[in-house]
N, C-alpha and C positions, 0 to 999 in steps of 0.2 A: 373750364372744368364743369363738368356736369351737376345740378343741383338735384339733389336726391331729397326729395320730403319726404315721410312716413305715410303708411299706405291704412289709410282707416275704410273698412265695410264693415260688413259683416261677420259675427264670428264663423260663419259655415260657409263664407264664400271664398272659394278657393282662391291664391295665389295666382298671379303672372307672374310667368318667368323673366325673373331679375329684377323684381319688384322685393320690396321690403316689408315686413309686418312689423307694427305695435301690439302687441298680447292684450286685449282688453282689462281693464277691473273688472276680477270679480267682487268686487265689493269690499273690501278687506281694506283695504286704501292704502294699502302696501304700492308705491311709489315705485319700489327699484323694480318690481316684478313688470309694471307697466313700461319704466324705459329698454326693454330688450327691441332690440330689429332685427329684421334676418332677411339676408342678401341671398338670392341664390346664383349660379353659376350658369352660364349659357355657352354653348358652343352656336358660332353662326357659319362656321366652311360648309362649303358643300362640294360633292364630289366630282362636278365638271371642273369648277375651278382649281381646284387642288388637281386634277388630273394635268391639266397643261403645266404647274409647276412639277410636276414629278415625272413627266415623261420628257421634260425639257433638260431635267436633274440626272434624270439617268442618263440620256444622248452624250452628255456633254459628258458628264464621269466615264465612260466607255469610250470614248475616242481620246479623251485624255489619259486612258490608263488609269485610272482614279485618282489625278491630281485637284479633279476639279470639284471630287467631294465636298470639302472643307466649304464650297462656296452654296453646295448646294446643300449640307444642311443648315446654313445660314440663311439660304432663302426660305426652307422648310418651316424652319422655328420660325422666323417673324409670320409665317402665313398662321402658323397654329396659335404662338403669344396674341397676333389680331384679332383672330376668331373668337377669342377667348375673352368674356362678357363678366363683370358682375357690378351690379350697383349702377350699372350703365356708361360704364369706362373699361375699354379691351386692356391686354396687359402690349408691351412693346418688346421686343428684344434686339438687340445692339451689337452682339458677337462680331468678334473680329476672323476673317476665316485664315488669315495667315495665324493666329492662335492656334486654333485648330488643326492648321497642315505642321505647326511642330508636334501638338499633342499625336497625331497619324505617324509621323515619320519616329518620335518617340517608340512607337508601341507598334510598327513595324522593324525596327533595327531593332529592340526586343525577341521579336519571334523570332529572325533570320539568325542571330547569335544563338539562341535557344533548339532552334532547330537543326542548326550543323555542328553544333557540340557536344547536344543528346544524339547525334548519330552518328561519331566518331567515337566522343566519351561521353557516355552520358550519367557518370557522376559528375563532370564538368558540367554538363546542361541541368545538372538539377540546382551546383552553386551555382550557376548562373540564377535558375530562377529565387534559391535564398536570397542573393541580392537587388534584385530585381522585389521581391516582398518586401524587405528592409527598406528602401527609398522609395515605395510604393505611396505608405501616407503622406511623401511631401510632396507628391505628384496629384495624389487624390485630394488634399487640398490646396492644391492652386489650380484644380480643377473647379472645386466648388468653389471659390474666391470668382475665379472666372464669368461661370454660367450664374452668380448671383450678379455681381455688380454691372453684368454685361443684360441683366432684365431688369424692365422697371414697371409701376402700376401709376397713372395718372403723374408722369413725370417724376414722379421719385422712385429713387436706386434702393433695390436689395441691396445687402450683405455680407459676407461672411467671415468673421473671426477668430476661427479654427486653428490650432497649432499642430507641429509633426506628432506630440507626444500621444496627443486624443487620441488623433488618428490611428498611429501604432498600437495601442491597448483597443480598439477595436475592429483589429484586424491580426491580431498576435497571437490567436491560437491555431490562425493556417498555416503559423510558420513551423507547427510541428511535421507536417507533410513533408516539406523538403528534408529535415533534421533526418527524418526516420528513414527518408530513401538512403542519405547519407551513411546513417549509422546500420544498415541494412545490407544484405547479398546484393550482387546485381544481379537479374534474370533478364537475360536479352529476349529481344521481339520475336515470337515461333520456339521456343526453347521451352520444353515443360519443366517444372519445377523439383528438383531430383532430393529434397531433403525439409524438411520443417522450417528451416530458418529459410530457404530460399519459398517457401509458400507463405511466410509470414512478410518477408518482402515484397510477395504480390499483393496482400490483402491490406495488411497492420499501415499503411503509409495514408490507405484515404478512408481510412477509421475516423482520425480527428476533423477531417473537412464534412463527413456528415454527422458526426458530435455535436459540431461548433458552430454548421452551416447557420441553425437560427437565431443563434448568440451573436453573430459574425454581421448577420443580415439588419436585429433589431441594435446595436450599438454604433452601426454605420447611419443607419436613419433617425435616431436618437442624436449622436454626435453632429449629422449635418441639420437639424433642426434647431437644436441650442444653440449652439453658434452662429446660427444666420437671425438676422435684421431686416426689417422695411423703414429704412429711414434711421430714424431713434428709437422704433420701437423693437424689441426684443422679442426674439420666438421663445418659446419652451415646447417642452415633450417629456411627457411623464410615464412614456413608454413601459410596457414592461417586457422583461426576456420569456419567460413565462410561458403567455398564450402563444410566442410565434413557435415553441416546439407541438404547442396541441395543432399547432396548423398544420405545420409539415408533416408529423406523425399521421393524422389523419390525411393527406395528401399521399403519403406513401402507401398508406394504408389503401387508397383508394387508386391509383394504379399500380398495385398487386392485383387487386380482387380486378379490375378490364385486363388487365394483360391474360390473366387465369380464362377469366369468362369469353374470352378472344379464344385463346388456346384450346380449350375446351368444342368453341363449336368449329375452329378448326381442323381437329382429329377428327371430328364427328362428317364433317364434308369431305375430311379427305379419304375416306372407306369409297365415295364415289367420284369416279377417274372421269365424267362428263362434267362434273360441277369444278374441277380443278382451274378454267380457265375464269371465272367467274369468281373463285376463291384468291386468287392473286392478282385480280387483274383490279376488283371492284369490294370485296371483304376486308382484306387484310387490309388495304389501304382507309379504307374505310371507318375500321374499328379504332387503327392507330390515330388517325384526327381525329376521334370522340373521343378517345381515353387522354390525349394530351390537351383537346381542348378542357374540357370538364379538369384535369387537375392543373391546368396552367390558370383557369379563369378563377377556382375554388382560391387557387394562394394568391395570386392577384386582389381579387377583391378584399380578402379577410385580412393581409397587411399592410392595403390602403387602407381598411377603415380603419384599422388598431391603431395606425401611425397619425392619421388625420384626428381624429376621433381624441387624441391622448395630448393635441398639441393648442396652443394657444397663442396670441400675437397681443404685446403688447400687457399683457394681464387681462383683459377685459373681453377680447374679442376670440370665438374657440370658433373651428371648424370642426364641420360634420357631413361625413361622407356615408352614406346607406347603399352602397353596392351590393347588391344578388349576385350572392356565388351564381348560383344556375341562370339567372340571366347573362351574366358575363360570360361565363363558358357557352350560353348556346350562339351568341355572339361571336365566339372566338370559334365556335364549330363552323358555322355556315360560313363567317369572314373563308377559312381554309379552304371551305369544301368550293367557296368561288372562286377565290387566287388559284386554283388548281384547276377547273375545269374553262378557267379563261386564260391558261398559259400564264398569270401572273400581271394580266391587264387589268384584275379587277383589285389590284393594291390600293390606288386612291380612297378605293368607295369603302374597303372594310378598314381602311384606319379611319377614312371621319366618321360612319356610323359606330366604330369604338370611340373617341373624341367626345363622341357627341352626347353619347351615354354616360361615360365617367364626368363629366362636366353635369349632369339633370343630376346625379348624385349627390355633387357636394355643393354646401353653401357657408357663411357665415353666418356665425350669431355675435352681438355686438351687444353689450348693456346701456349703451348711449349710442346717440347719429352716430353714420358713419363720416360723417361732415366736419367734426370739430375734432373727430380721431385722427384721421386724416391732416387737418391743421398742426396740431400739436406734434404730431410726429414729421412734419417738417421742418417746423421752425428751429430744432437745433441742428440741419445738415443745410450742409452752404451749395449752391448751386453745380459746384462741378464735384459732389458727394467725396468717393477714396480718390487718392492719390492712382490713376490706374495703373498712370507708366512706373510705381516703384515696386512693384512686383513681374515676377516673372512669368507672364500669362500664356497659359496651357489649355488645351481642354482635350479630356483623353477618352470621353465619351464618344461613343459612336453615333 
């Protein structure tokens, strides 16, 4: 294990990445203010290497039909848990991929029952998906049980503690969505709506999924925070529901006003019948990756900080993540606008340079070494951590 000492210069001389600071005295002689450090976060992939693992991932998932998935996001994560730096100790990951290919085969005999019932009967495909909601959070966590105990940091095991009940209460205002197809007309696919109640059937059912969407969002990353562990030490997250409706409101808000301001100089090109092939060929497509990157980058970053930002390990030690909305989204524009102009060959290069950014964002802060925190949060777990074989390991992440 790597010895990390405290990093004394100057106070205006900037940090190296993954180095640690002591806060100098200002003279006060306040002691606790001096012992803080702060670790920051590095990403070391780079895009040749990760390209041979991802072109070797895909080959092999396409002639297997995608059986061969499971193995290959198994190889993906350990390349990204290695690359992944702080304090000068990458993280590991351990997944099982036969885990995995149940979590796959789970949540494909989901769809395919979903799909020939909603289009035979599809009040039958909608109780299908009520119950499919209902046994959702004992799936969601023995998902996180899974992807925590299955990563570790310097040899010691994440986490997770989680029960069905949590889980349920923070996911139990989607289940008004199925209730109300249920309790609602049916209006089949191509069939306009001939009466009030059957146009209340089209609308009133995904009322409460955008209600709820950011209650639904910050009580799932709140509940998988509290409940996970590094070792002995305990996470927290003092989350609030709150700011994630100012996100999304303003999210909506801002692809209205691109889709309008697209629309707008649309009509205005389309008065001329030379500009038409240039207007769908190289505009519209165009406009549509700047308005999705900018509002996919905008909610990204502002619910990673809020979530980061709101949690702590331990009591002692917070993370803090400063992500640029507008840097992330022009990141997530250009990543697009290359995956598209390279047929989808330039996939490796725009997730590590995302990777690589979200990682210079965030760092810890620790009010003592990170050396004796460390210590102490392994000394009460024994060497082979959970029990892994007595649960039933899943992972239904993609």
């Amino acid at each position: 294990m790597a010895v990390v000492r405290p990093y004394v210069g100057t106070p205006d001389e900037p940090l190296a990445p993954g180095t640690e600071s002591a806060p100098h005295d200002s003279g006060t002689g306040d002691l606790a203010a001096v012992a803080s450090h702060v670790y920051s976060f590095t990403f070391t992939g780079r895009a040749g290497e990760y390209f041979r693992v991802w072109i070797v991932n895909l080959f092999l998932s396409v002639i297997t039909l995608g059986l061969y998935s499971p193995w290959a996001k198994v190889r993906k994560k350990r390349y990204f848990y290695g690359n992944t730096w702080v304090a000068e100790a990458n993280f590991d990951y351990h997944g099982d991929p036969v885990a995995i290919l149940k979590g796959r085969i789970v949540a494909v005999l989901a769809l395919v029952a979903y799909n020939v019932a909603g289009h035979y009967l599809p009040k039958l495909g909608t109780f299908i998906v009520l119950l499919l909601m209902i046994g959702a959070p004992w799936l969601i966590v023995r998902s996180m049980k899974f992807n925590a105990i299955y990563s570790s940091y310097r040899n010691l095991r994440f986490h997770f503690h989680g029960g069905y009940a949590e889980g349920f209460r923070a996911i139990a205002p989607f289940l008004l969505w199925p209730l109300l197809v249920l309790a609602l007309p049916t209006v089949r696919p191509g069939e306009a709506p001939g009466n009030p109640s059957e146009w209340a059937a089209l609308f009133l059912p995904s009322l409460p999924v955008v209600l709820f969407y950011p209650y639904v969002v910050g009580a799932i990353k709140r509940f998988q925070v509290r409940r996970s562990a590094y070792g002995s030490a305990p996470l927290d997250c003092t989350l609030r529901i709150r700011p994630l409706y100012g996100i999304y409101f303003f999210a909506g808000l801002l692809m209205t006003v691109g889709v309008m301001a697209a629309s707008i100089v649309i009509s205005a090109l389309a008065a001329f019948p030379a500009a038409m092939p240039v207007l769908m060929t190289v505009f519209i497509p165009f406009a549509y990756l700047l308005v999705a990157a900018l509002v996919f980058g905008y909610t990204r970053s502002r619910v990673a900080n809020l979530t980061f930002n709101s949690s702590t390990l331990g009591g002692g030690t917070r993370f803090v993540s400063t992500l640029s909305a507008r840097k992330l989204g022009w990141i997530y524009f250009v990543n697009l606008l290359a995956i598209v102009a390279s047929c989808g060959l330039l996939v490796p290069w725009a997730v590590i340079r995302t990777a690589a950014y979200r990682a210079s964002c965030l760092r810890l802060e620790c009010e003592g070494d990170l050396e004796g925190f460390l210590s102490d949060v392994a000394k009460p777990v024994g060497a082979t951590g959970e029990q892994m074989g007595e649960f039933f390991d899943v992972d239904l992440s993609l």
